[in-house]
C-alpha positions in Angstrom: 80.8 31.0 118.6 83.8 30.6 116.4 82.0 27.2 115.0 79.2 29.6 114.4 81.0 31.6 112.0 83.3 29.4 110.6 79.7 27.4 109.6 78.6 30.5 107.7 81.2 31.0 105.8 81.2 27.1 104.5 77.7 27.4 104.0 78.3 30.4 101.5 81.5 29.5 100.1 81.0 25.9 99.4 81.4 24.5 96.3 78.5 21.9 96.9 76.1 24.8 97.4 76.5 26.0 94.4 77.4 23.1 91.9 75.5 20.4 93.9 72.5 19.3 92.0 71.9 22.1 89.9 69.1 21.5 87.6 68.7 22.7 83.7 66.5 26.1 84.7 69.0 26.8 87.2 71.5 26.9 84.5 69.6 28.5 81.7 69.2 31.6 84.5 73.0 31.4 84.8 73.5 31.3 81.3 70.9 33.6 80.6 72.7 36.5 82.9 75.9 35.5 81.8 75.2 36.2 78.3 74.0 39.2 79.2 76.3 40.4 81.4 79.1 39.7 79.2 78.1 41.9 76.3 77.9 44.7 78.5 81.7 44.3 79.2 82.1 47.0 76.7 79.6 49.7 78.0 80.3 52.8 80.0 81.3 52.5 83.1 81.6 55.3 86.2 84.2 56.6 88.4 83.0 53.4 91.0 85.3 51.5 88.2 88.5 53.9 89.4 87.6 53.9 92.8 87.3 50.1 93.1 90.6 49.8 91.3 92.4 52.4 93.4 91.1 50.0 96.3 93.0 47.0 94.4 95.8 48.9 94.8 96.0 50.4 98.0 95.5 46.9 99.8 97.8 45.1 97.6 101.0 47.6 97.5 100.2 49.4 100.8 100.9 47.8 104.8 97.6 47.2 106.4 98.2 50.4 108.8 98.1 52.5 105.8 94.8 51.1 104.5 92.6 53.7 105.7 95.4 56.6 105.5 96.8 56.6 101.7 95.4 59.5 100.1 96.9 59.9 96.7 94.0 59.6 94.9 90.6 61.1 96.1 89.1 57.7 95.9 90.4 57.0 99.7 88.7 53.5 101.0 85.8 54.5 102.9 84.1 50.7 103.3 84.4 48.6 106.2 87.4 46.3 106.3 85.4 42.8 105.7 85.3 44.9 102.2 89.3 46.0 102.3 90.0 42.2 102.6 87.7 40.8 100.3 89.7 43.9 97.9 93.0 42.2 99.2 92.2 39.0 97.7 90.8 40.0 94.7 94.2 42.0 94.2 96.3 39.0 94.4 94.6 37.8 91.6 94.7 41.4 89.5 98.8 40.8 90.4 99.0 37.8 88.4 96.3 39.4 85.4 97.7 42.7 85.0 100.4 43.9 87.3 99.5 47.4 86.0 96.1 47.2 88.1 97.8 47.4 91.6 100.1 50.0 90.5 98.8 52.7 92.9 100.2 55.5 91.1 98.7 54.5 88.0 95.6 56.3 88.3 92.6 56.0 85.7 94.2 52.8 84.4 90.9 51.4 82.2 92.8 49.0 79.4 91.1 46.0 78.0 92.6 44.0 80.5 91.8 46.0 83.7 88.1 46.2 82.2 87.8 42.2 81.6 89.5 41.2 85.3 87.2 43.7 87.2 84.0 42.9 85.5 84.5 39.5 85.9 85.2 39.5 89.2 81.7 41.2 89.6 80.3 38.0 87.5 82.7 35.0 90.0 81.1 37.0 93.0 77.7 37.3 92.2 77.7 33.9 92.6 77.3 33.9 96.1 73.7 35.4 95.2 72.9 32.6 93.0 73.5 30.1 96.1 71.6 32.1 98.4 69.1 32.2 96.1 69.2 28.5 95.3 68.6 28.0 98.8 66.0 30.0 98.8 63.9 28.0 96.7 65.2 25.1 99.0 63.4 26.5 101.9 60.4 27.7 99.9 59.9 23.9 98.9 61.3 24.3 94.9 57.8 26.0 94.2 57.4 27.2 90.8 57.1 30.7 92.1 59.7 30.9 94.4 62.2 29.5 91.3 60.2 32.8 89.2 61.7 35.2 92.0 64.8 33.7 92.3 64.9 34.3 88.6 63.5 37.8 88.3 66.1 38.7 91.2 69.4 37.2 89.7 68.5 38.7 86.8 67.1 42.2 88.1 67.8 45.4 86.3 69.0 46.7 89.7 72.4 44.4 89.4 72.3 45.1 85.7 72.5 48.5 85.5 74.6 49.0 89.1 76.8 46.4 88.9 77.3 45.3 85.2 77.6 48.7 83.9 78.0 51.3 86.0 80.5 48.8 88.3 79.8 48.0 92.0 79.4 44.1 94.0 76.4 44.2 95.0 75.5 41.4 94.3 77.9 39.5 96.4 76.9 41.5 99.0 73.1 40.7 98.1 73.6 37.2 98.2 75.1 37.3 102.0 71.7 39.6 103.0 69.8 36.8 101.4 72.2 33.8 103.1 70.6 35.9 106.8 67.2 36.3 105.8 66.9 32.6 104.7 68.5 31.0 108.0 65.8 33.1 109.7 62.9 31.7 107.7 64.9 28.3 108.8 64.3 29.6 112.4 68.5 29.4 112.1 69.1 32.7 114.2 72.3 32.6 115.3 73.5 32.1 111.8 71.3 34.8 110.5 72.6 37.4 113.3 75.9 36.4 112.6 75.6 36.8 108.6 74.3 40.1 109.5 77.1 41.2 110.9 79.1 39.5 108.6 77.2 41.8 105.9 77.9 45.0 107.7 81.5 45.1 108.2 81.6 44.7 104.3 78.9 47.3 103.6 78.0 50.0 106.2 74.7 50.8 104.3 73.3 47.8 106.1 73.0 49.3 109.3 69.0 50.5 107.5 68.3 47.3 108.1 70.0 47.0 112.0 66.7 47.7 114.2 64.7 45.1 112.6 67.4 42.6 112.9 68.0 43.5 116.7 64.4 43.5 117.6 63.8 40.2 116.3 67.0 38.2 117.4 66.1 39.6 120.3 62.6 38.2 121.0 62.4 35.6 118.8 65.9 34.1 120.1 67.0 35.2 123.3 63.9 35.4 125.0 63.4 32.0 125.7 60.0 31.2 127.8 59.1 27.9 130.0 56.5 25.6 129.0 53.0 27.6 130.1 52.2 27.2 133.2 48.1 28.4 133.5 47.3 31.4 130.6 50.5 32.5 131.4 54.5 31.6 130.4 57.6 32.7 132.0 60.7 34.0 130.9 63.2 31.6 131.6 66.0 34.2 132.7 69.0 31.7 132.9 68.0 30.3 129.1 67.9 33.4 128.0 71.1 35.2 129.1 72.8 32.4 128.0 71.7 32.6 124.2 72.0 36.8 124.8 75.6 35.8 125.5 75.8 33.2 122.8 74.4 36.1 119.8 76.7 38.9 121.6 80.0 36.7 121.5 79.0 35.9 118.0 78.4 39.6 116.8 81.5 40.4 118.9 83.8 38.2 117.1 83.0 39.2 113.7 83.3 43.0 115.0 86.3 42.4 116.6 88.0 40.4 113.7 87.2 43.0 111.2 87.9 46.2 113.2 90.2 44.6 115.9 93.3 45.7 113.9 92.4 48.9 113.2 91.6 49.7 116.6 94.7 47.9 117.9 96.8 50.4 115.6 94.9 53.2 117.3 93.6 54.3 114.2 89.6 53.7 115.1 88.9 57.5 114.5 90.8 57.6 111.0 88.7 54.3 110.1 84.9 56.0 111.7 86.0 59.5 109.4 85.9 57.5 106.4 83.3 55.6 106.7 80.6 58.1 107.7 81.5 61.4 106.3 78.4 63.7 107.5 79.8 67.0 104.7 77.4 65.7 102.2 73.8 67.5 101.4 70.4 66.4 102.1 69.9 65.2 98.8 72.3 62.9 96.5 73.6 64.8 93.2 70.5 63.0 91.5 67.3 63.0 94.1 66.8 60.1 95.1 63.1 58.9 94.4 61.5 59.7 98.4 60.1 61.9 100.2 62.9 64.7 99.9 62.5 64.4 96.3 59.0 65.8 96.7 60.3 68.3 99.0 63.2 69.5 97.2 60.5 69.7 94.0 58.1 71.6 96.2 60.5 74.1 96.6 61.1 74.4 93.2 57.5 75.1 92.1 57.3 77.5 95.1 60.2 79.4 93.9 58.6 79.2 90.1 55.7 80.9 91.9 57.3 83.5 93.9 57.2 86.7 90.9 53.4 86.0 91.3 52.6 85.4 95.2 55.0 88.2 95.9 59.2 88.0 96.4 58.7 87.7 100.2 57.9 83.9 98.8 61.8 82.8 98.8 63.6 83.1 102.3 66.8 82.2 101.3 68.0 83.8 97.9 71.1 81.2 97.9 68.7 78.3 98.2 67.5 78.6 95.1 70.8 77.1 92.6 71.6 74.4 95.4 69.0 71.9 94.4 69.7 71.7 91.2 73.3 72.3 90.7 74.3 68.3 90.7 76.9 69.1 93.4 77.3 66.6 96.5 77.3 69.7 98.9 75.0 70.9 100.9 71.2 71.6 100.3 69.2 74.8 101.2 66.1 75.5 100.1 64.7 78.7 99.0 61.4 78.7 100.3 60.5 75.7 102.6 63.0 75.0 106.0 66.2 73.0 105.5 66.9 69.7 106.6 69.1 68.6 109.4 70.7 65.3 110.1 68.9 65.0 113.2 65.7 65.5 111.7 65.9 63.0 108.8 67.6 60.7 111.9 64.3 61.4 114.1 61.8 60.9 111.2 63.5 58.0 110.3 63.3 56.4 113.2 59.4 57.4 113.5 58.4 55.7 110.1 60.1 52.9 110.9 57.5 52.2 113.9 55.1 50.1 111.8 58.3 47.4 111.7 58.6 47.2 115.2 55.1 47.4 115.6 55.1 43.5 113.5 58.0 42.1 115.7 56.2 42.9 119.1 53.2 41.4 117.6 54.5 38.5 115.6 57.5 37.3 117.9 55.8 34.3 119.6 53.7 33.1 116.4 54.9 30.5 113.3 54.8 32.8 111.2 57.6 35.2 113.3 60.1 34.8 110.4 58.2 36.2 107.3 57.1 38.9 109.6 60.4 39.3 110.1 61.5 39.9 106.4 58.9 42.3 106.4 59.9 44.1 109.3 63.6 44.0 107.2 61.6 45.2 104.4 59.9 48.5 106.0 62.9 49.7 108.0 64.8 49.7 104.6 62.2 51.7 103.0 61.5 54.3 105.7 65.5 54.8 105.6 65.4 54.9 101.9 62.4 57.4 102.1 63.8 60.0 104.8 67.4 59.2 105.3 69.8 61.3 104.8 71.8 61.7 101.5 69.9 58.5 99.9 71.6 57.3 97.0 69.1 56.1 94.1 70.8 53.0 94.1 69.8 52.1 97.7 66.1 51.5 96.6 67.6 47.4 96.0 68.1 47.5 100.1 64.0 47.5 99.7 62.7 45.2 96.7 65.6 42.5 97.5 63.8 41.1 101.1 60.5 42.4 99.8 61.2 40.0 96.7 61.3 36.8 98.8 57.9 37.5 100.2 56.8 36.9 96.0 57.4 33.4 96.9 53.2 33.3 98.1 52.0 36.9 98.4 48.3 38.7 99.0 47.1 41.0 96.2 47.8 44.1 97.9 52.0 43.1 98.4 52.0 42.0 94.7 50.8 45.1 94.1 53.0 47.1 96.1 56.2 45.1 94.4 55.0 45.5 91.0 54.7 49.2 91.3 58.1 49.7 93.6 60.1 47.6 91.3 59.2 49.3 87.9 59.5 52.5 89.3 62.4 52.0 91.6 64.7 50.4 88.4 63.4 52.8 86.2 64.8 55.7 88.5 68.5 54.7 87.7 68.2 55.3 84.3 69.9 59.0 84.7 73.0 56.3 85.9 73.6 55.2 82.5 73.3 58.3 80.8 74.9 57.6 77.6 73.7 57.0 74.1 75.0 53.7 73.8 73.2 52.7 76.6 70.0 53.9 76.1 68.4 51.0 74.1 70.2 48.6 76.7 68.4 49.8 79.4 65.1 50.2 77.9 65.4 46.8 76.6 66.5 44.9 79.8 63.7 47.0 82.1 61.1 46.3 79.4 61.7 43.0 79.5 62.2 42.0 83.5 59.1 44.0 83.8 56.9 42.1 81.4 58.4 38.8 82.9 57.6 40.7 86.5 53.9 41.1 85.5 53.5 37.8 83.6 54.9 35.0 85.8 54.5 36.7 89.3 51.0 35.4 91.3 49.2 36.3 94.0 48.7 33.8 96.3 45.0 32.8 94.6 46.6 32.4 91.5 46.3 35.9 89.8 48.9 37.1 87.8 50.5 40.4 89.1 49.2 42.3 85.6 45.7 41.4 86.8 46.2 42.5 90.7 47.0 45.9 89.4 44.0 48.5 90.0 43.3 50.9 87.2 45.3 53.9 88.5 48.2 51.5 89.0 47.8 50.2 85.3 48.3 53.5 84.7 51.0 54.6 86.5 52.8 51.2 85.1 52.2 53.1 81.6 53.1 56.5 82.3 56.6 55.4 82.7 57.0 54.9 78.5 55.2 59.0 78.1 58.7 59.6 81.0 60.8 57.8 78.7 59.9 59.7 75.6 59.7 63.2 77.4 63.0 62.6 79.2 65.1 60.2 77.1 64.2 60.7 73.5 63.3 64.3 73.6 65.7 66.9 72.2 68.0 68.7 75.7 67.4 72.0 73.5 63.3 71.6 74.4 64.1 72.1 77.7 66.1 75.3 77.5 67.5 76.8 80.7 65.7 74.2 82.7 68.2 71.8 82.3 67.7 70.0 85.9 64.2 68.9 84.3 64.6 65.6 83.1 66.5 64.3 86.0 63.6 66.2 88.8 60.6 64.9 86.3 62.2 61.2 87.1 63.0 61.7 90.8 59.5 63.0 90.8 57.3 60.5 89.2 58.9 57.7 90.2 58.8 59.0 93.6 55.2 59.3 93.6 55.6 55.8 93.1 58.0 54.7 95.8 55.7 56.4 98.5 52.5 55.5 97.2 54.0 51.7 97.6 55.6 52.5 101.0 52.2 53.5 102.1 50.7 50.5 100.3 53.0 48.3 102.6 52.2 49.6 105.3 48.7 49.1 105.6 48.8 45.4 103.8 51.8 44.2 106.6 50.1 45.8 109.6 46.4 44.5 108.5 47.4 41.5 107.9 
């Protein structure tokens, strides 16, 4: 198993992967989102900047046992320790760039220097996306549309305006979630479990994506059947458990190399505090675009309407501020119940059906692997539409697998991605909420989404602008009439209703988001 994950990380981290035969449209995208990416050095950037350099420093001047403990600044280190590591390495470098950067007491430390090393560190690691990516296209035969999604998803506004301006790696972390979903189109199953697992002791958001994953490697690779013997096949039990114990020492050994330490230290509680904290509300500061969106907006209009259907109308007097006060507390609701973890945990769990539903169906057949990545594709989106305390940002976990089935899609999951996409990047515009980069991200969505629409085919050849119905056409539209009403108009038009411009976001492009999940839905379970 150690060969196993030794192999992964070669794969990835090879220089041959990624400078071995690459061809002139391969390096016009690179150049392409380097240029770009380098003139947004200078834009605003959030508190993730602080919190990723506070990280720098605790790993660099701080004992590993202290890793999960220091607490001088409120940006603590609350990822999983794959993450703490790959912070440990890029801090040895920050050392040698600006010694200032690993000062832990230097807190909001933001020179010119500290700005160039940790955005371009976000540039050097996205290029483990560009390799997965690049084998992508390997698998998907170097078709001319799967080189147009590789494209469109090096260069999506998602990684634009997360990591390139308001400062995250996602895209490294992208690029490993596309490393597993491509050895599983390569029937490579082992390696795609253990990337998996690879990808969630960096990033605990992941774990969306967990029941499809387990499902699958399950059926698809430790269930191993004998040759048919009459209309019926066996299970061939001692096959099986082997390749059960094979994936499980695999999983095991990544698990236990990342969180071995910690636990060895006694410190396993300390480490599972940090990274789930369950104080946060229902909804994130700025609703994410799902299903509590709509709720949380219900609520709203109910409590609007209370003075006329009668005070009796609002249940909960102190509901009615925590909706809309951009806190990361807890969320009542005036008029309609609150929300528990459980439920959201319960609901969850029941939208995600339809997945499992494909993997029982599909696990036997040739074409087990793209049912696979959609089965990845609609357990991150029923997370994203009724988890709890969804951050905006999380709507990539959806359209990243869902953008490898562009490669050769129907009408109907064109459709879907054309909608998702434009609405989806369009609802982290509140992100970037400063003048400066107002034109910047108008500019880069207006253009990805014209390139979307233009170069993107259905299967039979039409063009993604063309698979649109007329509602959806319109919908498409009705995002520049959002712009105008929520970007360009004056804050005083809106007077004590402040909240509006972020909930008239949340909500249209909500309407969206659900009307594509929906969409999905029927086209991967008809299909």
């Amino acid at each position: 198993m150690f060969s196993y994950c030794c192999r992964f990380f070669i794969i990835v981290f090879s220089p041959l992967e990624l400078y071995g035969m690459v061809d002139a449209d391969e390096l016009a995208v690179l150049g392409i989102g380097l240029g770009i990416k380098l003139l947004l050095w200078p834009a605003y950037h959030s508190t993730d900047f602080e919190v990723h350099r506070n990280w720098l420093a605790i790993t660099h001047s701080q004992p590993l046992d202290r890793w999960y403990i220091e607490s001088r600044s409120e940006w603590t280190l609350d990822y999983p320790p794959l993450f703490a590591w790959f912070e440990w390495v890029l801090s040895l470098a920050a050392a040698r760039w600006d010694s200032r950067i690993v000062d832990i007491d230097n807190h909001g430390y933001a020179t010119a220097s500290c700005v160039a090393f940790q955005r371009l560190s976000v540039l050097v690691s996205e290029l483990v996306l560009f390799a997965a990516l690049r084998r992508f296209v390997r698998v998907s035969g170097h078709s001319s549309q799967s080189r147009v999604v590789a494209a469109l998803a090096f260069l999506s506004p998602g990684l634009v305006f997360v990591d390139h301006i308001h400062f995250q790696y996602n895209g490294f972390l992208f690029g490993i979630l596309v490393y597993s979903l491509v050895f599983a189109l390569e029937r490579r199953n082992l390696l795609a479990g253990t990337a998996f697992a690879v990808l969630l002791c960096f990033k605990h958001i992941y774990m969306y994506l967990a029941p499809a994953y387990f499902l699958y490697l399950l059926l698809d690779y430790c269930v191993v059947r004998q040759p048919p013997q009459g209309r019926r096949s066996r299970v061939d039990f001692g096959a099986s458990t082997l390749r059960l114990i094979s994936l499980g020492s695999a999983v095991a050994l990544v698990f236990g190399a990342a969180f071995g330490p910690f636990v060895a230290m006694g410190q396993a509680q300390q480490l599972a505090s940090r990274l789930f904290p369950f104080k946060r509300g229902l909804c994130h500061a700025f609703w994410a675009p799902n299903f509590w969106a709509l709720y949380a907006f219900a609520d709203r209009v109910l409590i609007a309407l209370a003075p006329r259907l009668g005070s009796v109308l609002v249940s909960d007097p102190a509901g009615v501020d925590t909706t809309t006060r951009g806190l990361v507390g807890d969320t009542g609701f005036a008029v309609l119940p609150d929300i528990s973890p459980l439920t959201t945990f319960v609901v969850t769990l029941a939208a995600q059906a339809p997945a499992y539903a494909l993997l029982l169906s599909s696990s036997s057949s040739s074409r087990g692997p793209v049912r696979f990545v959609e089965a990845v594709t609609l357990c991150a989106f029923a997370s994203f539409m009724f988890g709890w305390h969804v951050h905006e940002k999380a709507v990539m976990l959806i359209l990243v697998p869902l953008g490898l089935l562009m490669a050769s899609p129907r009408r109907r999951t064109l459709r879907m991605f054309a909608v998702l996409s434009i609405a989806g990047y369009y609802s982290l515009f509140p992100l970037l909420f400063g003048a400066q980069e107002l034109p910047v991200k108008a500019a880069v969505l207006l253009m990805w989404s014209t390139l979307c629409l233009a170069l993107l085919r259905a299967s039979d050849g039409v063009p993604a602008w063309r698979c649109l119905t007329a509602i959806e056409r319109v919908y498409v539209a009705g995002h520049l009439v959002l712009f105008c009403a929520t970007e360009l108009a004056p804050g005083a038009l809106f007077g004590r209703m402040q909240f509006l411009p972020l909930a008239l976001v949340s909500v249209y492009t909500a309407v969206g988001v659900t009307y594509s999940w929906l969409g999905l839905v029927a086209d991967f379970l008809c299909c």
